[in-house]
Backbone atoms as SQL, in Angstrom:
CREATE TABLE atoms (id INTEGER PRIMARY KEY, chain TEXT, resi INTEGER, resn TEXT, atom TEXT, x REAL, y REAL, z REAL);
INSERT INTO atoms VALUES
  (1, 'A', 1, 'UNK', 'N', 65.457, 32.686, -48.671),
  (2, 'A', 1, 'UNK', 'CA', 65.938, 32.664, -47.305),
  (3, 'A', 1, 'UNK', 'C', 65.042, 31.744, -46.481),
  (4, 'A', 2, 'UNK', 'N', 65.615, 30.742, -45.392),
  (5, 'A', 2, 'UNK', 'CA', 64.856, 29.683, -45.072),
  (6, 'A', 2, 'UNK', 'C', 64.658, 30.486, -43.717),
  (7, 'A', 3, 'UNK', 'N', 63.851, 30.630, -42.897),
  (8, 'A', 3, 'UNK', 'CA', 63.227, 30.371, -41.623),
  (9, 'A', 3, 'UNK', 'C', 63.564, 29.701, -40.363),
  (10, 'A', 4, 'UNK', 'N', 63.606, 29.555, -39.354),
  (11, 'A', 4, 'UNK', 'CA', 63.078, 28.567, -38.392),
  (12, 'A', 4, 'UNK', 'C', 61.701, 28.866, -37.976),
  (13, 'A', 5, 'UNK', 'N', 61.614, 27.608, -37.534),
  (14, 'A', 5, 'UNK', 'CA', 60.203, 27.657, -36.522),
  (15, 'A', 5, 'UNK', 'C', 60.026, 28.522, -35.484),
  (16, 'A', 6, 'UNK', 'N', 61.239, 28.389, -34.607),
  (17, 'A', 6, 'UNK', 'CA', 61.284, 29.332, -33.629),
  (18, 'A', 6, 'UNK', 'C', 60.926, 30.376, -33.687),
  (19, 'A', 7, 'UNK', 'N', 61.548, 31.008, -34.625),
  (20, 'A', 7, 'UNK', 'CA', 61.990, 32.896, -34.820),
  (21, 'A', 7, 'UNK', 'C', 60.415, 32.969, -35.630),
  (22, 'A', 8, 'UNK', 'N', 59.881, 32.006, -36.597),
  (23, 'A', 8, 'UNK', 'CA', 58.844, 32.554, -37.500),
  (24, 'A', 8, 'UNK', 'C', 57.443, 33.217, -35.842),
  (25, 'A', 9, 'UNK', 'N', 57.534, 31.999, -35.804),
  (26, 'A', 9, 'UNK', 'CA', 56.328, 31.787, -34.468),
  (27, 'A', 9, 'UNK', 'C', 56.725, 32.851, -33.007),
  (28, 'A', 10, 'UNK', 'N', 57.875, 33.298, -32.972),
  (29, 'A', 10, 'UNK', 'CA', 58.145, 34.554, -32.073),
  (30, 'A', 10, 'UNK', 'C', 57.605, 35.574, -32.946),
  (31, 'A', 11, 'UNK', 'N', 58.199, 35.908, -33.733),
  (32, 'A', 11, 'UNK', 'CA', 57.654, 36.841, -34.728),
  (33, 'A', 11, 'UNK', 'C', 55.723, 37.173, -35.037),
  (34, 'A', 12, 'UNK', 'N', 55.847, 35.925, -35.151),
  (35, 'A', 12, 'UNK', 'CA', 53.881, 35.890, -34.731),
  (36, 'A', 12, 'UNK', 'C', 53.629, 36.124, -33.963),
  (37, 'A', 13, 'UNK', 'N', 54.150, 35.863, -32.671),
  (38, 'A', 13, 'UNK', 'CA', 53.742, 36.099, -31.129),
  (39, 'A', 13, 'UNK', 'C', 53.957, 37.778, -30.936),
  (40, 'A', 14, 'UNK', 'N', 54.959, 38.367, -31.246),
  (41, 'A', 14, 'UNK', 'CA', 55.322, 39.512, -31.186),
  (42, 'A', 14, 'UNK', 'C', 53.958, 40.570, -31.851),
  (43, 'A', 15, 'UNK', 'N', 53.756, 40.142, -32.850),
  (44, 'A', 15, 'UNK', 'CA', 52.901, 40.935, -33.999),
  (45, 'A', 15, 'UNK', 'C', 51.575, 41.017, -34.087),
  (46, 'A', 16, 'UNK', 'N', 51.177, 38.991, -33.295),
  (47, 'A', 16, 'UNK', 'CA', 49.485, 39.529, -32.785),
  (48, 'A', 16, 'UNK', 'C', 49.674, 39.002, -32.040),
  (49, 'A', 17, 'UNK', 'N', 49.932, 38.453, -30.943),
  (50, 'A', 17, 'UNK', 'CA', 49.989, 37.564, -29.758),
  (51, 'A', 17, 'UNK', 'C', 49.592, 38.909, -28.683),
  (52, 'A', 18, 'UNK', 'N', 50.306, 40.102, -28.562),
  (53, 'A', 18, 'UNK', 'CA', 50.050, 41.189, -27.716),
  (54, 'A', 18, 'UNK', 'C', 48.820, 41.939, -27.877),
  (55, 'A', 19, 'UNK', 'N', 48.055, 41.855, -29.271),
  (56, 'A', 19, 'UNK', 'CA', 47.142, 42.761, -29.648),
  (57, 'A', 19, 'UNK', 'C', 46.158, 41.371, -29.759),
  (58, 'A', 20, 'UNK', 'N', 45.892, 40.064, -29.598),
  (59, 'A', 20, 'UNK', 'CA', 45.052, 38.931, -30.134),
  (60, 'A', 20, 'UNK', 'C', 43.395, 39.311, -29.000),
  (61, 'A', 21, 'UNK', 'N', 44.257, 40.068, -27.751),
  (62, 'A', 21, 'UNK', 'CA', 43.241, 39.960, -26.672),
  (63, 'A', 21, 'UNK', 'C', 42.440, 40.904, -27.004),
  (64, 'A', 22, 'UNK', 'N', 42.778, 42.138, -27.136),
  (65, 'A', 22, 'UNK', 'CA', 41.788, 43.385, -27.527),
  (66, 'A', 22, 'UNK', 'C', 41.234, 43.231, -28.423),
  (67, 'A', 23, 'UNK', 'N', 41.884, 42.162, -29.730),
  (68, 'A', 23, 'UNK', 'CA', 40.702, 42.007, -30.706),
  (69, 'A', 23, 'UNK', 'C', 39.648, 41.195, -30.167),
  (70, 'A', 24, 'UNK', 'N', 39.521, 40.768, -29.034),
  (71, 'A', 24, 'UNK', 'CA', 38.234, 39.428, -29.015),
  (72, 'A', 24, 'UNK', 'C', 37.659, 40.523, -27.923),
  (73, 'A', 25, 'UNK', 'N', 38.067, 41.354, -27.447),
  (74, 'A', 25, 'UNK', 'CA', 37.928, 42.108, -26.588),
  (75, 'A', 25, 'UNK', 'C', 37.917, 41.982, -25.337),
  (76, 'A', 26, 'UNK', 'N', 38.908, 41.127, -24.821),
  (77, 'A', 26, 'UNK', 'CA', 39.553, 41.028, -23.116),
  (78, 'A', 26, 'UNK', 'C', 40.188, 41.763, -22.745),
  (79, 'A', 27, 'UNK', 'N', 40.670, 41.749, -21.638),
  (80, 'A', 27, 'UNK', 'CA', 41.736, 42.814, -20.758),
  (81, 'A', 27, 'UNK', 'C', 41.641, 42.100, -19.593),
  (82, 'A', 28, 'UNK', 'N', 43.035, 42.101, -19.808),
  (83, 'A', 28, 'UNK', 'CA', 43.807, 41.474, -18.243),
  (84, 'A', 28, 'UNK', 'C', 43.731, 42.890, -16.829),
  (85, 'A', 29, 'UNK', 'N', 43.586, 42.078, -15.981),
  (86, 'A', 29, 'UNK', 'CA', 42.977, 43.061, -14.454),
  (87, 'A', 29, 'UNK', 'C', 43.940, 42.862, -13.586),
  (88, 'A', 30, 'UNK', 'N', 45.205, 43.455, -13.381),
  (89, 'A', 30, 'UNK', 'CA', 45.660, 43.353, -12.168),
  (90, 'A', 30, 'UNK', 'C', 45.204, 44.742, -10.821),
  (91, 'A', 31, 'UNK', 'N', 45.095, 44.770, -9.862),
  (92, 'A', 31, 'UNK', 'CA', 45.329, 45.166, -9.183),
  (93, 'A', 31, 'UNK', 'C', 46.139, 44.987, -7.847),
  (94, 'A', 32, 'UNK', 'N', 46.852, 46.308, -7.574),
  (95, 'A', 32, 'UNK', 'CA', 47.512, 45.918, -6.156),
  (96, 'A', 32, 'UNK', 'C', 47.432, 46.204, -4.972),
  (97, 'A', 33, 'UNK', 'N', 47.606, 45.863, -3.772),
  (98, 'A', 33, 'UNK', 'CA', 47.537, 46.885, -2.425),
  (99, 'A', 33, 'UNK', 'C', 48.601, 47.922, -2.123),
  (100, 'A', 34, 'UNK', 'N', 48.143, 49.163, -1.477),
  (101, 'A', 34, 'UNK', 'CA', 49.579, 49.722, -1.289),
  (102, 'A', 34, 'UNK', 'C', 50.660, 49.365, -1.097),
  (103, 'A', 35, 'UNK', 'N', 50.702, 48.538, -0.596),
  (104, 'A', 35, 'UNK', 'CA', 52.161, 47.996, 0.012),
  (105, 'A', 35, 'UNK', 'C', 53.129, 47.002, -1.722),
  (106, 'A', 36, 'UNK', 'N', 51.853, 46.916, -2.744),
  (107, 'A', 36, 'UNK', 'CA', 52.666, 46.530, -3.578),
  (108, 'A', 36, 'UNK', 'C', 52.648, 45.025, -3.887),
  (109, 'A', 37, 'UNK', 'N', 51.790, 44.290, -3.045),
  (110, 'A', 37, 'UNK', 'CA', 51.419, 42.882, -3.186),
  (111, 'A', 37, 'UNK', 'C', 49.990, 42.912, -4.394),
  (112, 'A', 38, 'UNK', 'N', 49.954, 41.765, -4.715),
  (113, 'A', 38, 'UNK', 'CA', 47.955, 41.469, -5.605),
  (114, 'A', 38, 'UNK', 'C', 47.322, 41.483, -4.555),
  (115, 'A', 39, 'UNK', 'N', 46.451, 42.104, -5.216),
  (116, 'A', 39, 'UNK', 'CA', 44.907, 42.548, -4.390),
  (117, 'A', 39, 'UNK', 'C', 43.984, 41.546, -5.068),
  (118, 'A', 40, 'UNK', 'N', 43.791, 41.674, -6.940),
  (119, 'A', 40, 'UNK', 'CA', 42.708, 40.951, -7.308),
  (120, 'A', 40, 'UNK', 'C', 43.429, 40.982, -9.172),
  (121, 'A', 41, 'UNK', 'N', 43.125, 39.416, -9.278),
  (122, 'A', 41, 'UNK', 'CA', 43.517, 39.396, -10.673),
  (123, 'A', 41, 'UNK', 'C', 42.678, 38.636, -11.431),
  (124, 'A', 42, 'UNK', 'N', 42.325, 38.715, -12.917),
  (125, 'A', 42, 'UNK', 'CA', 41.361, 38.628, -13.560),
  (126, 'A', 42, 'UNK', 'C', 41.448, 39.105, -14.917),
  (127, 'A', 43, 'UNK', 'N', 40.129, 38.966, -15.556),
  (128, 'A', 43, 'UNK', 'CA', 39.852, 39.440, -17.171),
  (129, 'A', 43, 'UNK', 'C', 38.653, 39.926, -17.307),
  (130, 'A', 44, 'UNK', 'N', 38.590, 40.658, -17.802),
  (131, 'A', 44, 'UNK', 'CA', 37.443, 41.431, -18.589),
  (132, 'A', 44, 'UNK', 'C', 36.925, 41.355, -19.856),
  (133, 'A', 45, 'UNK', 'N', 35.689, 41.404, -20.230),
  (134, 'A', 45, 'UNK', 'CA', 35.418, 40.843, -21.637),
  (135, 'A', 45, 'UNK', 'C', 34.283, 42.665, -22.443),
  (136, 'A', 46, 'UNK', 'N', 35.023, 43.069, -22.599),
  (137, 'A', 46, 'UNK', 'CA', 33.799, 44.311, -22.967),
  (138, 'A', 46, 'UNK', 'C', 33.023, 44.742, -21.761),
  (139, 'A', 47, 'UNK', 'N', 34.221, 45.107, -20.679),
  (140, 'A', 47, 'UNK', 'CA', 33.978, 45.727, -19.718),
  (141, 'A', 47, 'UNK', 'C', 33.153, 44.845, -18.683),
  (142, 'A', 48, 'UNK', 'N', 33.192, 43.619, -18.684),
  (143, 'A', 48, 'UNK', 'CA', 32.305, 42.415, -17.289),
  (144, 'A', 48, 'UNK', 'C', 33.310, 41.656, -16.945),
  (145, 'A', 49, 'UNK', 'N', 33.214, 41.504, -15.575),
  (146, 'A', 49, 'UNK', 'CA', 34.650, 40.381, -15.477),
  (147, 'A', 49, 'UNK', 'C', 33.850, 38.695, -16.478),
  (148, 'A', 50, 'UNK', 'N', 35.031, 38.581, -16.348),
  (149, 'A', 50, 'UNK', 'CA', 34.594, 36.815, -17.316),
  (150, 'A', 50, 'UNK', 'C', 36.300, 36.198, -17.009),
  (151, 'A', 51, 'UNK', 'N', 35.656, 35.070, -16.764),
  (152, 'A', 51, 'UNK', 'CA', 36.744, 33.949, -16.171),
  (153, 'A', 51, 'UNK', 'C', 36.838, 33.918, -14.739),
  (154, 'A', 52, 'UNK', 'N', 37.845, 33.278, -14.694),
  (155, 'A', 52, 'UNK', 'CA', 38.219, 32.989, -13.097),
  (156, 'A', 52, 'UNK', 'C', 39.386, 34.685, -12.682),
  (157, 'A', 53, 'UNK', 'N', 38.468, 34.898, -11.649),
  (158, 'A', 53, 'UNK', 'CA', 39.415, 36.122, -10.913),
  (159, 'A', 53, 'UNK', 'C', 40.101, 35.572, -9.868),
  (160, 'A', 54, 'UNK', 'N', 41.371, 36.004, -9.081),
  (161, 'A', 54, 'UNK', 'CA', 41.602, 35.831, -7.940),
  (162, 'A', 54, 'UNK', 'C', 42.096, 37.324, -7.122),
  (163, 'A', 55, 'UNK', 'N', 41.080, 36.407, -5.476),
  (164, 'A', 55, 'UNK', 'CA', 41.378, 37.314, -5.099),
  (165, 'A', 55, 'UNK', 'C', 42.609, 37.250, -3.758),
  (166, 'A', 56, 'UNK', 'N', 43.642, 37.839, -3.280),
  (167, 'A', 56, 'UNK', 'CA', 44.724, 38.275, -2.333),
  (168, 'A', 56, 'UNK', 'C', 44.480, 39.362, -1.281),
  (169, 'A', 57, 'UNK', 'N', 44.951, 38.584, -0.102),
  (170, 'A', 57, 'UNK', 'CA', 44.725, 39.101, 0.957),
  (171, 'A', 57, 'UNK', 'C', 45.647, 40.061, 0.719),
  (172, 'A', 58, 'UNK', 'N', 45.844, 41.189, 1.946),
  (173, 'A', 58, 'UNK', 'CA', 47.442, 41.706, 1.776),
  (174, 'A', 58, 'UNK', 'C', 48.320, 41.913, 2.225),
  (175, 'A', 59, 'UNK', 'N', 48.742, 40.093, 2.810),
  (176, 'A', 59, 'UNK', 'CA', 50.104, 39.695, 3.600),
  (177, 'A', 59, 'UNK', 'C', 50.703, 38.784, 2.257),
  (178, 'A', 60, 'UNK', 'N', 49.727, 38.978, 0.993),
  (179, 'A', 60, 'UNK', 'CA', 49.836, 37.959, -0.040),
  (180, 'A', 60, 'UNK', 'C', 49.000, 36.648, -0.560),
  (181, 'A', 61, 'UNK', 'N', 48.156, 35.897, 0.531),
  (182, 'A', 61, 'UNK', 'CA', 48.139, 34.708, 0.566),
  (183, 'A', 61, 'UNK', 'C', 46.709, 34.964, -0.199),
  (184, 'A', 62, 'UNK', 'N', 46.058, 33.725, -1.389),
  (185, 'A', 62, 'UNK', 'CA', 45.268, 33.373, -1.941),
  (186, 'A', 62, 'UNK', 'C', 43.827, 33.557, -0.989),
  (187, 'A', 63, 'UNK', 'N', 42.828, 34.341, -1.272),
  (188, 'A', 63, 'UNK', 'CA', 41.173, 34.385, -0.231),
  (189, 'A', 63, 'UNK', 'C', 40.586, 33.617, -1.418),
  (190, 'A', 64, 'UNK', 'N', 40.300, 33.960, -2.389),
  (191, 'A', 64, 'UNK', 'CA', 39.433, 33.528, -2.859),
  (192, 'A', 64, 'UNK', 'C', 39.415, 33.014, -4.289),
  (193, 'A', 65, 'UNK', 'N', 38.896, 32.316, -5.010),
  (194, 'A', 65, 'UNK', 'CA', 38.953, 32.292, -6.480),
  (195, 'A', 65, 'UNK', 'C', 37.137, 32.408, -7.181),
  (196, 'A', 66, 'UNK', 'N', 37.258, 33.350, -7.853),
  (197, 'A', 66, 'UNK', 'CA', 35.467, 33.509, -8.516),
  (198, 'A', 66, 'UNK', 'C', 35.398, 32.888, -10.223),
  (199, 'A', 67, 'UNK', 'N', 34.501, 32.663, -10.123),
  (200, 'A', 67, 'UNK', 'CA', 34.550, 31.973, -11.813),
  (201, 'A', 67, 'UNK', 'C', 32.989, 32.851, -11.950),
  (202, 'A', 68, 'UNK', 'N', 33.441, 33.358, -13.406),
  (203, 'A', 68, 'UNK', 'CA', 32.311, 34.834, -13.885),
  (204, 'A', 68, 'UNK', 'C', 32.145, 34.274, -15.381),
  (205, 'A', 69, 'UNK', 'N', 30.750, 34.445, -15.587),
  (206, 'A', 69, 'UNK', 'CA', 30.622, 34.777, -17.085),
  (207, 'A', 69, 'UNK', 'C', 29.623, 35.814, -17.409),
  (208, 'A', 70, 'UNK', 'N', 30.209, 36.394, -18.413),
  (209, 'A', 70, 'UNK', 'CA', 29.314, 37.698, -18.707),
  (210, 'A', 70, 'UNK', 'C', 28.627, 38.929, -17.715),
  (211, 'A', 71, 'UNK', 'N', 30.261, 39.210, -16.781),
  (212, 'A', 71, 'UNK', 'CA', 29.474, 39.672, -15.522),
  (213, 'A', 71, 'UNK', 'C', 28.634, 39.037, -14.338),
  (214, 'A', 72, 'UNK', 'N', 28.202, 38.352, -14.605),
  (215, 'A', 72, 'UNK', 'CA', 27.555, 37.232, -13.417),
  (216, 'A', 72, 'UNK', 'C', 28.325, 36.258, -12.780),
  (217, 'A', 73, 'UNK', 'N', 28.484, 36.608, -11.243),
  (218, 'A', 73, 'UNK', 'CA', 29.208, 36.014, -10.537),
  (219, 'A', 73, 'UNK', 'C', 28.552, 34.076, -10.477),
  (220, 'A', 74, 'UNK', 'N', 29.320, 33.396, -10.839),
  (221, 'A', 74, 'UNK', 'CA', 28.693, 31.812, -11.044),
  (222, 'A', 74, 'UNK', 'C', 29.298, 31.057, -9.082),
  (223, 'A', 75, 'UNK', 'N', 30.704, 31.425, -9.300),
  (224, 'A', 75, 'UNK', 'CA', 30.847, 30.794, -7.558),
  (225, 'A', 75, 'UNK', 'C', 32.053, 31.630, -6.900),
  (226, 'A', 76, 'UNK', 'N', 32.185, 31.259, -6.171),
  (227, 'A', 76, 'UNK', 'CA', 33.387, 31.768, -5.326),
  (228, 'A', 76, 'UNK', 'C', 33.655, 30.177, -4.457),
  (229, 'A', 77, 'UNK', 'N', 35.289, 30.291, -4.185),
  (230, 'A', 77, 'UNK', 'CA', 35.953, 29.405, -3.420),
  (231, 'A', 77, 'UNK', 'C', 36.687, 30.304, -2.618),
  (232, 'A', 78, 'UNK', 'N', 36.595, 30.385, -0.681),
  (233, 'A', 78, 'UNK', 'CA', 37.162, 30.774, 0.054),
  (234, 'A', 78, 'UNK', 'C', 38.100, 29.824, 0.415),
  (235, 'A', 79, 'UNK', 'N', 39.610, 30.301, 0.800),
  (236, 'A', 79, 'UNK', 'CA', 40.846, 29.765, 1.303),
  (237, 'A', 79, 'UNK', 'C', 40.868, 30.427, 2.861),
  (238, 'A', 80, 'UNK', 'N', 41.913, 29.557, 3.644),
  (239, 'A', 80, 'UNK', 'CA', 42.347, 30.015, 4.968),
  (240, 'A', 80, 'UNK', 'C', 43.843, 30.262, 4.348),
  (241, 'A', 81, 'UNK', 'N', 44.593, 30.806, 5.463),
  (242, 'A', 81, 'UNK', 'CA', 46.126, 31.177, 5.287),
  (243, 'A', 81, 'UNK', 'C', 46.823, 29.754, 4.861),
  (244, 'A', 82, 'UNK', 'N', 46.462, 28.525, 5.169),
  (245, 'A', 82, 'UNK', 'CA', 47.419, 27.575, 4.835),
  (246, 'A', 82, 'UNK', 'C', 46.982, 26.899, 3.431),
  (247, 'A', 83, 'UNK', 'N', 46.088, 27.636, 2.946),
  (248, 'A', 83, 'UNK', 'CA', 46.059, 27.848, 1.290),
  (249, 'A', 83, 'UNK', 'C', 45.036, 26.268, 1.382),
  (250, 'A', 84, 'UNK', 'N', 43.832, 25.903, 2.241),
  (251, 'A', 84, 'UNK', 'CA', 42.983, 25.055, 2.355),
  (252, 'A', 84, 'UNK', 'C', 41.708, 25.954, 1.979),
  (253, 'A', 85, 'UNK', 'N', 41.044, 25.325, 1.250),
  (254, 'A', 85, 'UNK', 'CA', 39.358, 25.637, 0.708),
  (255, 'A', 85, 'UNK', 'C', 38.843, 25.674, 2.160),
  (256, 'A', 86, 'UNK', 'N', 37.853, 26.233, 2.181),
  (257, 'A', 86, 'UNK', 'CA', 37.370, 26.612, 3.533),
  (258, 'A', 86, 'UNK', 'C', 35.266, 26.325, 2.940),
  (259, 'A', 87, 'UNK', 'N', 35.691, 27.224, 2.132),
  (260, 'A', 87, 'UNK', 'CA', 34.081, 27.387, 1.406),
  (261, 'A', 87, 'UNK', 'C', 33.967, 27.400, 0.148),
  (262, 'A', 88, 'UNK', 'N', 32.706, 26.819, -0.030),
  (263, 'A', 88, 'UNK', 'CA', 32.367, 27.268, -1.727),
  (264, 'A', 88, 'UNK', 'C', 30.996, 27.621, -1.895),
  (265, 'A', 89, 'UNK', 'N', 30.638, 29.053, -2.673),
  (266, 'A', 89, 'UNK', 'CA', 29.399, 29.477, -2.820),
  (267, 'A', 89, 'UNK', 'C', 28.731, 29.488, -3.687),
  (268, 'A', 90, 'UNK', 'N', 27.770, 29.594, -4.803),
  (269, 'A', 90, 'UNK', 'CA', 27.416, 29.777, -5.806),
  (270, 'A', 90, 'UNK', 'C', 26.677, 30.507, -5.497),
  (271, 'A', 91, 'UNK', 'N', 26.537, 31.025, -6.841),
  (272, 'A', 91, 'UNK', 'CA', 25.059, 32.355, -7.609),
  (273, 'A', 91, 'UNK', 'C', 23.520, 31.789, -6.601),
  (274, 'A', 92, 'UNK', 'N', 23.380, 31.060, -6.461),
  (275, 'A', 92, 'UNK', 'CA', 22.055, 30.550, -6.077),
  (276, 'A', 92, 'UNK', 'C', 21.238, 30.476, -4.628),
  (277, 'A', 93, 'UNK', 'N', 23.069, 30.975, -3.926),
  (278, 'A', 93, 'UNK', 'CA', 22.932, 31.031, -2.233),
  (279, 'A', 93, 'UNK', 'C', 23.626, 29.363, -1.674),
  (280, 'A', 94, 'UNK', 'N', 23.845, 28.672, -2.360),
  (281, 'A', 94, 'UNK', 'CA', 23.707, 27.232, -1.918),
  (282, 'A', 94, 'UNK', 'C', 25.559, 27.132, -1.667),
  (283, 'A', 95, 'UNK', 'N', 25.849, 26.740, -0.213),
  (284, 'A', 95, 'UNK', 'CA', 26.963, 26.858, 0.304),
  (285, 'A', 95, 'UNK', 'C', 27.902, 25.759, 0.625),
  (286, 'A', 96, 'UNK', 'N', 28.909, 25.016, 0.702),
  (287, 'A', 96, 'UNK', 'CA', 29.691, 23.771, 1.115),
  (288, 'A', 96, 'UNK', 'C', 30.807, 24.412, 1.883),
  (289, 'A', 97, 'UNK', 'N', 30.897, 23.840, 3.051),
  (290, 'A', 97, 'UNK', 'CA', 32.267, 23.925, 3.518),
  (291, 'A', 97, 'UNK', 'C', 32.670, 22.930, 3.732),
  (292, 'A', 98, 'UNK', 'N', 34.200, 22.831, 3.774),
  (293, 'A', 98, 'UNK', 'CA', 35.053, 21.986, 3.816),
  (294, 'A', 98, 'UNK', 'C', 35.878, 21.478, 5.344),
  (295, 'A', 99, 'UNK', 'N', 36.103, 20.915, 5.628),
  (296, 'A', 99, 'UNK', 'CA', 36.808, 20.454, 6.850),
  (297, 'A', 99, 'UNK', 'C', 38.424, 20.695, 6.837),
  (298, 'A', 100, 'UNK', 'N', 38.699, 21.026, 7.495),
  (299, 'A', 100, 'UNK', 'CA', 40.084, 21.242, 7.937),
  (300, 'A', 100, 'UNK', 'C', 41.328, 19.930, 7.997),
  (301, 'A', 101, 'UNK', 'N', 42.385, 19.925, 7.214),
  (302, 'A', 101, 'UNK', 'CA', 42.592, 18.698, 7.470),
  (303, 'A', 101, 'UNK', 'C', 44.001, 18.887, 8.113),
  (304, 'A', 102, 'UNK', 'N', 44.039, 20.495, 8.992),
  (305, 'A', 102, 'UNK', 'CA', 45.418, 19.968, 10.109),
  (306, 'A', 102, 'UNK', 'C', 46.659, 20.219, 9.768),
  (307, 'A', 103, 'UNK', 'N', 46.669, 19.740, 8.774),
  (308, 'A', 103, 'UNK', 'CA', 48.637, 19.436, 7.673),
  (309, 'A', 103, 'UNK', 'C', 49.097, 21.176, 8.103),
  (310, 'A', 104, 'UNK', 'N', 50.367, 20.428, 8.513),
  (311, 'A', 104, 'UNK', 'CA', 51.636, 21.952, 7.724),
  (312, 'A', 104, 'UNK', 'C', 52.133, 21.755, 7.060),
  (313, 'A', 105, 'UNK', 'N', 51.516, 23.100, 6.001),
  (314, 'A', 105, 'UNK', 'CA', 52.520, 23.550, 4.406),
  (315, 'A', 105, 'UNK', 'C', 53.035, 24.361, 4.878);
């Protein structure tokens, strides 16, 4: 009996694609606000965040994005409502802000 590609490689996806994360030991992080919008989304690696999290205000709109490894916060990027970088911080205290450039999105 011959195969496709398609169906073989769904079939893979199905069988470890759902379980591939817990073996390396990640976990996906959603959380929400009451109202049912994201609050904060992310990964976990053996219980430390690791990767980029984001975080949501809760009218919806993008605050922040953190980049983590091994639990240790490395930076954060603050947004305003019109989804413009505002700030960027790192682990070290050392801060940049950005200028406003006006535009409506």
């Amino acid at each position: 009996m011959k195969i496709s590609p398609f169906l073989f490689w769904s079939l893979f996806i199905l069988a470890f694609g759902a379980n591939s994360c817990q073996i390396i030991g990640l976990k996906k992080i959603n959380a929400s606000w009451e109202n049912g919008l994201l609050k904060t989304s992310g990964w976990q690696k053996n219980g430390n965040k690791t990767g980029q999290w984001k975080n949501y205000s809760s009218t919806g709109w993008l605050e922040s994005r953190e980049k983590w490894a091994n639990g240790n916060l490395k930076w954060t990027i603050y947004y305003n409502e019109k989804h413009q970088k505002t700030s960027w911080k790192n682990n070290k205290g050392e801060e940049k802000f950005f200028k406003s450039c006006e535009c409506n999105r």
